[in-house]
C-alpha positions as a printed NumPy array, in Angstrom:
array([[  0.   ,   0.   ,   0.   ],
       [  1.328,   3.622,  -1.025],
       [  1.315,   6.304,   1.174],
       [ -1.388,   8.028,  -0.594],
       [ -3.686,   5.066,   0.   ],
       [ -3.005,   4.515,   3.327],
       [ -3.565,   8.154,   4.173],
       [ -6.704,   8.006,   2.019],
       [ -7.866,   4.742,   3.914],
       [ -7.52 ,   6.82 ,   7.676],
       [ -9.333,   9.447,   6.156],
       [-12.153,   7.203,   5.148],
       [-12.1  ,   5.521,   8.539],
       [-12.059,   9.03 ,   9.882],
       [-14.82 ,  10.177,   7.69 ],
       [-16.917,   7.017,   9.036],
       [-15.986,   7.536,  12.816],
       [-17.638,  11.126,  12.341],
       [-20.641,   9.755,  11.189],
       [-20.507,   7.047,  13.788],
       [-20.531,   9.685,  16.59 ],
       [-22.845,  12.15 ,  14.969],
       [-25.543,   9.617,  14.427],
       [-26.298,   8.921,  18.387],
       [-27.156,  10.696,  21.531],
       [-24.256,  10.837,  23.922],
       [-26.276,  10.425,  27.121],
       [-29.645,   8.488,  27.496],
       [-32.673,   9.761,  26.721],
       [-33.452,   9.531,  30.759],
       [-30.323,  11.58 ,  31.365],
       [-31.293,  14.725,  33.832],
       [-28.625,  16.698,  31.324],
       [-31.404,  16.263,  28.571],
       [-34.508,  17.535,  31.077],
       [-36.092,  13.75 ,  30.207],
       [-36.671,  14.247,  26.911],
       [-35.15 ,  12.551,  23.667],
       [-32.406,  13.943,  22.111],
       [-31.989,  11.886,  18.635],
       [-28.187,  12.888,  17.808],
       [-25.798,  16.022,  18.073],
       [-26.042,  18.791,  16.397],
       [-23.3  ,  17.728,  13.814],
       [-22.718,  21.353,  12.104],
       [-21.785,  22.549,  15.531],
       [-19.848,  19.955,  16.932],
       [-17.797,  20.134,  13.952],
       [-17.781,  24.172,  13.998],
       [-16.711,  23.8  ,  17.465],
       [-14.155,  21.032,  16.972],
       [-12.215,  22.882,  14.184],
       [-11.963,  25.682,  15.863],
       [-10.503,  24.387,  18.825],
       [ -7.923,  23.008,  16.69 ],
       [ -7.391,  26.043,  14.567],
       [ -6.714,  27.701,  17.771],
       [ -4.034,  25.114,  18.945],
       [ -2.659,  24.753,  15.115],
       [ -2.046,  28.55 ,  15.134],
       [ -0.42 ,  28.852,  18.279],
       [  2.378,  26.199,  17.381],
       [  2.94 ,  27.641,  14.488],
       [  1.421,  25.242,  12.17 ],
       [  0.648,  27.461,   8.956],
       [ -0.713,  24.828,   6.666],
       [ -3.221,  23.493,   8.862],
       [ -4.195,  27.069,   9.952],
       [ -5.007,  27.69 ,   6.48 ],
       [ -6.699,  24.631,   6.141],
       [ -9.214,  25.337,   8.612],
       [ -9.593,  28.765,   7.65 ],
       [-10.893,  27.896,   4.682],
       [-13.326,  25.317,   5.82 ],
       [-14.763,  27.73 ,   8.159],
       [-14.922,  30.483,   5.394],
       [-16.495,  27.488,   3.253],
       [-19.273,  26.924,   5.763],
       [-19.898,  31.012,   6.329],
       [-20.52 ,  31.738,   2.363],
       [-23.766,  32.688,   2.685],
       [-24.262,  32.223,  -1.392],
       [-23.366,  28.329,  -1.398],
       [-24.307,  25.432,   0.661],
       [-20.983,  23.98 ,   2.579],
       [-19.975,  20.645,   1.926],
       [-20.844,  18.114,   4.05 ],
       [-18.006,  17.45 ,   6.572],
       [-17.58 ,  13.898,   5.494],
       [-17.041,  14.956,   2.509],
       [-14.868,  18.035,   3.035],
       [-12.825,  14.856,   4.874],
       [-12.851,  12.506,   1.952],
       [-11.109,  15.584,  -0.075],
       [ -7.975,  16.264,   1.7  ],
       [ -5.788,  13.474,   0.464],
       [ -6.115,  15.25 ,  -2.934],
       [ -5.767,  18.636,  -1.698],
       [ -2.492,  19.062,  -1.965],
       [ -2.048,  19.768,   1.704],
       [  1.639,  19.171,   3.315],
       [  1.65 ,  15.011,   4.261],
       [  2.982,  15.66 ,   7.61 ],
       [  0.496,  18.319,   8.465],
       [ -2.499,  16.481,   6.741],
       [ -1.066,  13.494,   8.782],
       [ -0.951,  15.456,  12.323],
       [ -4.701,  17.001,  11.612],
       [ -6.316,  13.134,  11.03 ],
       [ -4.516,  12.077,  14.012],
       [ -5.765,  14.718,  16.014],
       [ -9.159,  14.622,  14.907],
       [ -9.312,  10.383,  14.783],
       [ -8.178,  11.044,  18.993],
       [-10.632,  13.55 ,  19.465],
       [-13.563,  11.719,  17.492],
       [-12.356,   8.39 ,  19.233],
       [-13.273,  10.577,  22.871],
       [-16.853,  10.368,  21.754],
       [-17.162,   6.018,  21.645],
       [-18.482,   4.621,  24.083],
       [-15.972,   2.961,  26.337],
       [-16.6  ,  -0.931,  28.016],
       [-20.589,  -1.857,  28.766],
       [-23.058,   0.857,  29.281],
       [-23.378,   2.989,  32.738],
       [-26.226,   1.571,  34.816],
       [-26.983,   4.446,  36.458],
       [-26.714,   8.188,  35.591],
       [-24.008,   9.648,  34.155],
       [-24.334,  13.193,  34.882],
       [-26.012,  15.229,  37.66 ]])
């Protein structure tokens, strides 16, 4: 396997994981966080919104220019007020071809794989509450 297929295959396994934890509620619908009521999945356009910038921040302040700009112009993709965004999966599924830097590229999907990785569930199920 090349290079640019493995880092296309973590991308894709990226891309699913963000689906994966985007597509169910974090807590139980009896959860006293949620006021008893249902909550069918996150809000995925401001998870991400809220994810990217976090890592913008962090990027920029270590100096990492590529991955600065990178974000930057996802975030000034999503605020065009003329054009739908992409989805996020499939802003992901770009970036191998993008012709971003391969270390860079390679230091954003590990970051975001750890941080989207956070969100599975760990071991069986809590049997009682899991906030207050």
């Amino acid at each position: 396997m090349t290079g640019a297929e493995a880092m296309a295959d973590r991308v894709a396994r990226l891309a699913a994981l963000w689906r994966s934890v985007t597509s169910r509620p974090v807590h139980p619908a009896s959860c006293t966080c949620m006021g008893h009521f249902l909550i069918p999945a996150m809000n995925a356009r401001d998870m991400e919104a809220d994810i990217l910038d976090y890592m913008r921040g962090r990027y920029a302040g270590e100096g990492i220019v590529p991955l600065v700009a990178l974000l930057d112009a996802r975030e000034a993709e999503r605020e065009a007020a003329d054009i739908p965004a992409r989805a996020f999966r499939a802003w992901l599924l770009h970036l191998p071809g993008a012709g971003i830097d391969p270390g860079a590229l390679d230091r954003f999907i590990a970051d975001l794989t750890a941080t989207l990785e956070s969100f599975e569930p760990q071991g069986p199920a809590p049997s009682g509450l899991i906030c207050t």
